[in-house]
C-alpha positions in Angstrom: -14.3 -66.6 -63.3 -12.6 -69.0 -64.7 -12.1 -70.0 -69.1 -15.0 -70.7 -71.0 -16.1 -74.6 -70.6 -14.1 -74.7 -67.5 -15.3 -76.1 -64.3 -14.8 -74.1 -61.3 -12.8 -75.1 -57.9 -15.2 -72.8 -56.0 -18.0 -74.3 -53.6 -17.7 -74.1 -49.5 -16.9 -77.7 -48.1 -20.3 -79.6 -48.3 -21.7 -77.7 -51.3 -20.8 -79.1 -54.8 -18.9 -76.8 -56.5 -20.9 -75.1 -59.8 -19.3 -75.7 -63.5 -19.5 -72.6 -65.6 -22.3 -72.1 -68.0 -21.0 -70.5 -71.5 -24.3 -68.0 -71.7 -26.7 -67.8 -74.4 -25.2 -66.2 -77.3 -28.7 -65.1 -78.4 -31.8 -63.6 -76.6 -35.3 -66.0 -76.7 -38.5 -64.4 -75.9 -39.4 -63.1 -72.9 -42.0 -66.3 -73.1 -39.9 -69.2 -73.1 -37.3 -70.2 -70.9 -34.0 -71.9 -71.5 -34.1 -75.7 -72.4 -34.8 -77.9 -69.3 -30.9 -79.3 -69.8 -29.2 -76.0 -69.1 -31.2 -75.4 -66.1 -31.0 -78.7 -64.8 -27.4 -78.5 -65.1 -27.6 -75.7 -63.1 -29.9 -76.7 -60.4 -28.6 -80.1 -60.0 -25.7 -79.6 -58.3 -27.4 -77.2 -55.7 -28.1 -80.0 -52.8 -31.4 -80.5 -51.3 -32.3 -77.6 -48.9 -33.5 -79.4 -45.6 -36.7 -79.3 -44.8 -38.3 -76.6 -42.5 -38.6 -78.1 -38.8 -42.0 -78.5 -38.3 -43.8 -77.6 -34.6 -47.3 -77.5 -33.3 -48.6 -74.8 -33.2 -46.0 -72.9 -34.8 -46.6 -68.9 -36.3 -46.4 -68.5 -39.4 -43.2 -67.1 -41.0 -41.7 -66.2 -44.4 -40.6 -68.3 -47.2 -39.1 -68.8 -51.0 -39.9 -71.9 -52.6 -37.9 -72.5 -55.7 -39.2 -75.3 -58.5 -37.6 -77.8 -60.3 -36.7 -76.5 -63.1 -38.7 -77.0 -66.7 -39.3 -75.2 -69.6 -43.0 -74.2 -68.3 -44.5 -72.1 -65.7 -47.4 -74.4 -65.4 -45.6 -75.9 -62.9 -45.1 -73.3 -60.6 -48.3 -71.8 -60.6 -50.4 -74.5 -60.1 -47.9 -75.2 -57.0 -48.6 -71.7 -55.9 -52.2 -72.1 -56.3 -51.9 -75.1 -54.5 -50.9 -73.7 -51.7 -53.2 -70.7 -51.2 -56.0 -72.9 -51.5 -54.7 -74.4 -48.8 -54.5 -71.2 -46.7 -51.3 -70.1 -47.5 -50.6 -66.1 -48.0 -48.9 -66.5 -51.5 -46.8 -63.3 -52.5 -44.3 -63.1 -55.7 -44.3 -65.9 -58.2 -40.8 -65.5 -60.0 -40.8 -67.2 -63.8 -37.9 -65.4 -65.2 -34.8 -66.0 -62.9 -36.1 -68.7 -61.5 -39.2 -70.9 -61.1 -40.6 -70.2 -57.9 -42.6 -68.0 -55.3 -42.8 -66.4 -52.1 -44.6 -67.8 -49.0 -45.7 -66.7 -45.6 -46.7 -70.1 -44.2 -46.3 -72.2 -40.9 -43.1 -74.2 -40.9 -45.2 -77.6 -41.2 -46.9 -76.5 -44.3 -43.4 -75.6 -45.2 -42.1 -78.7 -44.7 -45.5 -79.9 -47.0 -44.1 -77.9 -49.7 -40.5 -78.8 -49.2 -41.6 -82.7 -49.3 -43.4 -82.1 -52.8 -41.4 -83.9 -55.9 -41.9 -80.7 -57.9 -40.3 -78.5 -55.3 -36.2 -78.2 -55.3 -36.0 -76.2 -51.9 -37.9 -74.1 -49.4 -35.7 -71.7 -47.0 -36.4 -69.0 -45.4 -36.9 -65.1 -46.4 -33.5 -64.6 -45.0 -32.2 -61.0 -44.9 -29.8 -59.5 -47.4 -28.1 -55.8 -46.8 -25.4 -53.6 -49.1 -22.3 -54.1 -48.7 -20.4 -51.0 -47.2 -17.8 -51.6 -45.1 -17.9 -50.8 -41.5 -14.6 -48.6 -42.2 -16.1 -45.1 -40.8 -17.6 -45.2 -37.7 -20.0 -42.8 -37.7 -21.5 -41.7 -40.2 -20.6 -44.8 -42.3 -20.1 -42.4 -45.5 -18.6 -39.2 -45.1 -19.7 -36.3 -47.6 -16.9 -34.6 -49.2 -16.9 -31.5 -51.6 -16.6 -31.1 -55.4 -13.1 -32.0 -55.9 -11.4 -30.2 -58.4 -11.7 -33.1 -61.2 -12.7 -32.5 -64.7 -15.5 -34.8 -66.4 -14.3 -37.1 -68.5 -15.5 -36.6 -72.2 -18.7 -38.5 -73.1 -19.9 -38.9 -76.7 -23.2 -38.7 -77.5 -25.8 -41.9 -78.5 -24.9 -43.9 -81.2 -27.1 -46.4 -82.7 -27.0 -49.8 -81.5 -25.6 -52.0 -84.7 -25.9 -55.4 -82.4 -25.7 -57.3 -79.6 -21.9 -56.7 -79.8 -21.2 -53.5 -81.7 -18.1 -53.9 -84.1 -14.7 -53.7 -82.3 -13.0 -52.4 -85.8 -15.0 -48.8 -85.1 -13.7 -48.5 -82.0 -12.8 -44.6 -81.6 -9.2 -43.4 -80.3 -8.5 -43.5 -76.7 -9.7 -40.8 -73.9 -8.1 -39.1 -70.8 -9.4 -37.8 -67.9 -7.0 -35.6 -66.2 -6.9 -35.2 -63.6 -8.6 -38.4 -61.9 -9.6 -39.8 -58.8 -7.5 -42.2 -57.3 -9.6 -45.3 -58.2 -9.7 -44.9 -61.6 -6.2 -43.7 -62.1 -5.1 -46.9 -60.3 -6.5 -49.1 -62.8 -5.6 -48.1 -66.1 -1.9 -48.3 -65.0 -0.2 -52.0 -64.1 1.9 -50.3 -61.3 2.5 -47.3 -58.5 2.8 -44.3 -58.6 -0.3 -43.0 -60.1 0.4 -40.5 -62.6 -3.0 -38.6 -62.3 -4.7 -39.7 -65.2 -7.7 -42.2 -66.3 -7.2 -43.2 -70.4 -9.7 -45.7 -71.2 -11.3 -47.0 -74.3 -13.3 -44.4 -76.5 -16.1 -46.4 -77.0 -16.8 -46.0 -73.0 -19.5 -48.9 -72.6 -21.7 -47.4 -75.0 -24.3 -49.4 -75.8 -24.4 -51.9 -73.1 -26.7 -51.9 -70.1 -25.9 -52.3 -66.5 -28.6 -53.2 -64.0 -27.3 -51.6 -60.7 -28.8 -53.7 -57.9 -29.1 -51.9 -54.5 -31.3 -48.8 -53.1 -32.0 -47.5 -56.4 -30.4 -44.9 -58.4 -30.3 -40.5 -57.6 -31.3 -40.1 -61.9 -30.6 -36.6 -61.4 -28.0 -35.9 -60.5 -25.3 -34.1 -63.0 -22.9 -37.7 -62.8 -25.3 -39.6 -65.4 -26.8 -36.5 -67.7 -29.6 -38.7 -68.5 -28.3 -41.8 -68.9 -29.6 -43.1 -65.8 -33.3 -44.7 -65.0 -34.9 -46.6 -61.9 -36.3 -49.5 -63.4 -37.7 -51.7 -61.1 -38.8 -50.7 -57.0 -39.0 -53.3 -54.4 -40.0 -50.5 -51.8 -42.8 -48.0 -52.5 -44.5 -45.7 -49.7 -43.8 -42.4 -48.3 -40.9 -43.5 -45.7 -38.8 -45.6 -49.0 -38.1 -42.5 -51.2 -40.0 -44.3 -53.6 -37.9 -45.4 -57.2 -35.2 -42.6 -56.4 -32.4 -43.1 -53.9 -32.8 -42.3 -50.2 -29.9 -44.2 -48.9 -27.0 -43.4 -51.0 -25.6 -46.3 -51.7 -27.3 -47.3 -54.8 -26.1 -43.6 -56.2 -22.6 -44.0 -55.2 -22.6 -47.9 -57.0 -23.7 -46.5 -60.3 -21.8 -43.5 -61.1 -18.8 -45.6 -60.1 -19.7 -47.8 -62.7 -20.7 -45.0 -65.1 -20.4 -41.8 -63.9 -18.7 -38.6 -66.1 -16.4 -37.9 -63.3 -16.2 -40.9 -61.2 -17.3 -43.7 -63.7 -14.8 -46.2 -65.3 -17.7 -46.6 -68.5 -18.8 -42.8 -69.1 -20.7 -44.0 -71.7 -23.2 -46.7 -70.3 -27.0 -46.8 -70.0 -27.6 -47.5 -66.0 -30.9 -48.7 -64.7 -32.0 -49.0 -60.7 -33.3 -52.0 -59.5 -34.2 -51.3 -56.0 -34.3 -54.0 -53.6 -33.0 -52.9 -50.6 -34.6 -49.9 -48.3 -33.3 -46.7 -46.8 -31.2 -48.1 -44.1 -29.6 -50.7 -47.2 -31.6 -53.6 -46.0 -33.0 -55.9 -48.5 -34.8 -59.4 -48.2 -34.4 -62.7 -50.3 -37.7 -62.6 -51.7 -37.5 -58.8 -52.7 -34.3 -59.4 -54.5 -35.6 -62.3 -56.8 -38.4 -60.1 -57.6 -35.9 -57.4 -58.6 -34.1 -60.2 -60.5 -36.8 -61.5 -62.3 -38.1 -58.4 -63.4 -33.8 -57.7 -64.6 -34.1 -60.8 -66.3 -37.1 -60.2 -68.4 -36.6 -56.7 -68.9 -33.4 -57.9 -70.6 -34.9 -60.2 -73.0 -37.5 -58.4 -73.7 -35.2 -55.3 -74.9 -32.5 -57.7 -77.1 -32.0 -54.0 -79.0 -30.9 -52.2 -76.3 -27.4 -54.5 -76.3 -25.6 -55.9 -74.0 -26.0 -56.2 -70.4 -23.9 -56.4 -67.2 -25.8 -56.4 -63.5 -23.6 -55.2 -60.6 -24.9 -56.8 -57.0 -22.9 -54.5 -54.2 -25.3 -56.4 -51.4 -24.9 -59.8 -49.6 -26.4 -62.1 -47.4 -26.4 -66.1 -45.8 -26.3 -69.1 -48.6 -29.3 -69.2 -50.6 -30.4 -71.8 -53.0 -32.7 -69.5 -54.5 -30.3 -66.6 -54.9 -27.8 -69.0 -56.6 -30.3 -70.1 -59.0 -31.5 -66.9 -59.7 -28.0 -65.6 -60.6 -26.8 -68.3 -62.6 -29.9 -68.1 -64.5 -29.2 -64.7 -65.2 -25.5 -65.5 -66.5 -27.3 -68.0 -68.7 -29.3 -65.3 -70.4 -26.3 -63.7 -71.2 -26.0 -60.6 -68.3 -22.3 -60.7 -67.2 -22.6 -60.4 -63.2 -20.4 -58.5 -60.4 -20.8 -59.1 -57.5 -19.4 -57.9 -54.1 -17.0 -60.1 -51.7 -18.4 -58.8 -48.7 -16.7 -57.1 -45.5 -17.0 -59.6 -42.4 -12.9 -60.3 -43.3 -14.4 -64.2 -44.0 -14.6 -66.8 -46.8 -16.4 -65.0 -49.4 -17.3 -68.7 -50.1 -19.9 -68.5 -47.1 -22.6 -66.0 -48.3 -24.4 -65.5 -51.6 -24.0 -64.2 -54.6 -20.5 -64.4 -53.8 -20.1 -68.0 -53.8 -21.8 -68.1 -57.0 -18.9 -69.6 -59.7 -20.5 -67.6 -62.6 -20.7 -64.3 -61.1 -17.4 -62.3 -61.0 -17.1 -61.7 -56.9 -14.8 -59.0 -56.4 -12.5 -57.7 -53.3 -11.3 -54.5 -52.4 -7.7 -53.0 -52.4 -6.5 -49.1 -51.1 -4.5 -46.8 -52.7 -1.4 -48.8 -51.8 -2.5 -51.8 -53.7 -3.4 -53.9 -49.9 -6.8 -55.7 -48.8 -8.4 -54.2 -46.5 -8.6 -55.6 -43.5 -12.9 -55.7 -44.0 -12.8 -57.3 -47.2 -13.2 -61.1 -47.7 -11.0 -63.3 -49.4 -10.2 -67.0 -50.3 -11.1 -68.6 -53.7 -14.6 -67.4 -54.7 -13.0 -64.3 -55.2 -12.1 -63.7 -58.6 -10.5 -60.0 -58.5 -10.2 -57.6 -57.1 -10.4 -53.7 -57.1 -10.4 -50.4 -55.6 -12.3 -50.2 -52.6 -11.3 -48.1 -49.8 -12.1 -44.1 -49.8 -13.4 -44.1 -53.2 -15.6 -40.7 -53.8 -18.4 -41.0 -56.1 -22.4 -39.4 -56.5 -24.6 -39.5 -53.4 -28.1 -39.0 -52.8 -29.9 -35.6 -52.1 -28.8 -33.7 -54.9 -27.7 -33.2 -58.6 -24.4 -32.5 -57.1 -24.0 -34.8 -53.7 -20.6 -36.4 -53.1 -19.3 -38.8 -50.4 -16.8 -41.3 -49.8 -16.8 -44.7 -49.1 -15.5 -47.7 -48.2 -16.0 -51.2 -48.9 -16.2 -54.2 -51.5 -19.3 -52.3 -52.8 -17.3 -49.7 -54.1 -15.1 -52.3 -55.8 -17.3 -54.8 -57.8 -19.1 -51.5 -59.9 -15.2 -50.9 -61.2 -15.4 -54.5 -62.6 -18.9 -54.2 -63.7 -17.8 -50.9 -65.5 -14.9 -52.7 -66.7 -17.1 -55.5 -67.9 -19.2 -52.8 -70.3 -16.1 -51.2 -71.8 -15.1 -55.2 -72.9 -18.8 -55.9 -74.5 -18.7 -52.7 -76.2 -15.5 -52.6 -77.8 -16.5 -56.2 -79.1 -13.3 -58.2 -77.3 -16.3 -60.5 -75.9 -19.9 -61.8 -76.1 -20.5 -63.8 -73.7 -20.2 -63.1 -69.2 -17.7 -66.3 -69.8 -15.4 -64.8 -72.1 -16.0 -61.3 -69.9 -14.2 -62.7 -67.3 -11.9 -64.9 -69.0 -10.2 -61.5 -70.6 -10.7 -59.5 -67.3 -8.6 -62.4 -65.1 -6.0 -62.1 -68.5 -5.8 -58.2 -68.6 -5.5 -58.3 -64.7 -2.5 -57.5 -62.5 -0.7 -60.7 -60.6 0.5 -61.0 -57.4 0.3 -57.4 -56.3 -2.1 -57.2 -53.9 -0.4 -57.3 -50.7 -2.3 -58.2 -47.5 -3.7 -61.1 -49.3 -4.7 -64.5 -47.5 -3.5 -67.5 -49.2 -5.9 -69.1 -51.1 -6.9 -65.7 -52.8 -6.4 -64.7 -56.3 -4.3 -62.3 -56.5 -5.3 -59.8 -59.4 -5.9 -56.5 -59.3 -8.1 -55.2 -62.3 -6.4 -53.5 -64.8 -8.4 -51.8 -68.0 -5.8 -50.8 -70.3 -7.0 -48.3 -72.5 -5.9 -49.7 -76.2 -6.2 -53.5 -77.2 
């Protein structure tokens, strides 16, 4: 992420690279959306997304059509009513993180739609799944038992002075002793690890973070009530409902906030489900998960800051893009997993996206992983390989895994112990003073092209 103002070098070759958006400094109401130049800024330099090829007789498939964007609705809706007069089987209309809808249509209607002045881009409901690495071979995540870790202290609720509570207040701070490997890497700038996590004593209280994935196990003994589902892209018997029944999700959030396994002890974490048991997600699920993010954000301006981790990945989407940027606009710093194909991160969404923070994974010898990607849409990187953290099933389920998933919720953690000690206000000035505090040039292993930063927190400013 690169200084506030700054434009960013990222972009694949044939897609414009995106200029950073300083976010809103202030919420709006959940009713009006941001003025029509900021999102045209941000939408302008996505290029048109061809046209679905139309054939006769074609079935009818799945789509997301994403608006030009304006500072009205009235736009989308009519376009969505538009089309299901005209037979179309119209599904989610998305108004917060972006100004669209879903679509199950023939590809010739499609192209209809894509050939409207009002519409920006029409692709398909691509698939989108988490983003654990392929690094055990069967089972992907191997349960482990309690190790003999103590919980890190957690304070109790404060009130919520602000959007950014005051750093002069910020208590002494804390160590956790002794610590997993993960989080003892990252409070020190270099190896060995001396067995301890000290991190600020504030520990992201106050702030929000929106965990993206298969939803969140609330309870087990890692978030002692701190955790909530939010939002649930999957309901039905086989889907585990709001709660957890992949894992994933679980192991993502106490990483970010966890007593014993969590770099912000202290945060509030909320589920937004959008991907099923077996970690598979679609496009249009995830903007719905999104948009709900987005207003349940504004909506809540008392409940602080907010940060939104996304361990999951897919193919280039216009519409995801948007979506995320929007979402930085509003002010919700955003992680955002690399991905594990050992590719450009530049070559799937969100992690192409300039104003997320995309993050790769090291091991306990400060090297990439041969899994995780690289090149310059990464940003930083961070723990990644056989990190142990919660796990679905039970108050007390633990497993290990592997993967840039299990790096980005460090930086997202990170991220909340920066908003809540008040050293920044806005995602842009988030990841300028992450990229600052970060270690250089000690990743080894590291293509060229690749930042190479390994996150640091230190635990006094």
């Amino acid at each position: 992420m690169g200084p506030v103002g700054a434009p960013s070098a990222r972009g694949r070759s044939g897609w414009p690279s995106i200029g950073r958006m300083t976010a809103m400094t202030a919420m709006t109401a959940v009713t009006s959306l941001l003025p029509a130049a900021a999102l045209l800024a941000a939408a302008a330099v996505l290029p048109p997304h061809p046209a679905p090829a139309a054939e006769a007789g074609d079935a009818p498939a799945a789509y997301v059509v994403m608006l030009k964007d304006s500072t009205s609705r009235a736009p989308t809706r009519a376009l969505a009513a538009e089309a299901a007069r005209a037979g179309d089987e119209v599904g989610a209309v998305y108004d917060a993180a972006l100004n669209g809808f879903a679509v199950r249509t023939t590809a010739a209607r499609a192209a209809a739609l894509a050939a409207d002045p009002r519409v920006a881009s029409v692709e398909p409901d691509a698939p989108f799944r988490i983003s654990g690495a392929p690094a055990f071979p069967d089972p992907p995540y191997i349960p482990v038992p309690a190790p003999d870790l103590a919980p890190g202290p957690v304070p109790g609720p404060v009130p919520v002075p602000g959007l950014v509570p005051d750093p002069v207040a910020a208590p002494a701070p804390l160590t956790q002793r002794p610590a997993p490997w993960a989080l003892d890497r990252i409070d020190q700038r270099e190896l060995p690890l001396d067995g301890a996590y000290t991190y600020s004593g504030n520990q992201g209280r106050g702030v929000t973070v929106y965990v993206v994935d298969t939803g969140i196990n609330t309870l087990h003994q890692e978030f002692g009530g701190r955790a909530r589902n939010g939002y649930n892209g999957y309901n039905g018997l086989f889907q585990g409902g709001a709660q957890d029944c992949n894992g994933h999700g679980t192991h993502v959030a106490a990483t970010v906030g966890g007593a014993t396994y969590g770099v912000a002890k202290g945060v509030s974490l909320v589920g937004v489900k959008v991907a099923d048991c077996r970690g598979d997600g679609s496009l249009s699920v995830i903007l719905r998960g999104l948009d709900w993010m987005v207003r349940d954000h504004v909506r809540n301006p008392a409940r602080g800051p907010a940060v939104a981790n996304m361990s999951m990945g897919g193919t280039r989407s216009h519409s995801m893009e948007a979506a995320v940027i929007r979402a930085v606009a509003y002010g919700i710093t955003f992680t955002v997993a690399a991905g594990n194909e050992a590719r450009d991160a530049c070559a799937g969404s969100p992690a192409a996206v300039p104003q997320a923070l995309t993050v790769g994974a090291t091991d306990g010898a400060d090297r990439r992983p041969t899994f995780s990607n690289h090149g310059r849409c990464v940003d930083i990187s961070a723990p990644g390989q056989s990190v142990t953290s919660a796990w679905k099933g039970s108050p007390t389920a633990l497993a290990r895994a592997s993967g840039t998933s299990m790096a980005a919720p460090h930086v997202a953690g990170a991220a909340a112990l920066l908003l809540a000690d008040g050293r920044a206000g806005t995602p842009a000035e988030v990841g300028r003073l992450l990229v600052r505090d970060a270690v250089p040039d000690r990743i080894a292993n590291l293509p060229a092209g690749t930042p190479n930063l390994l996150l640091h927190v230190p635990s006094e400013q």
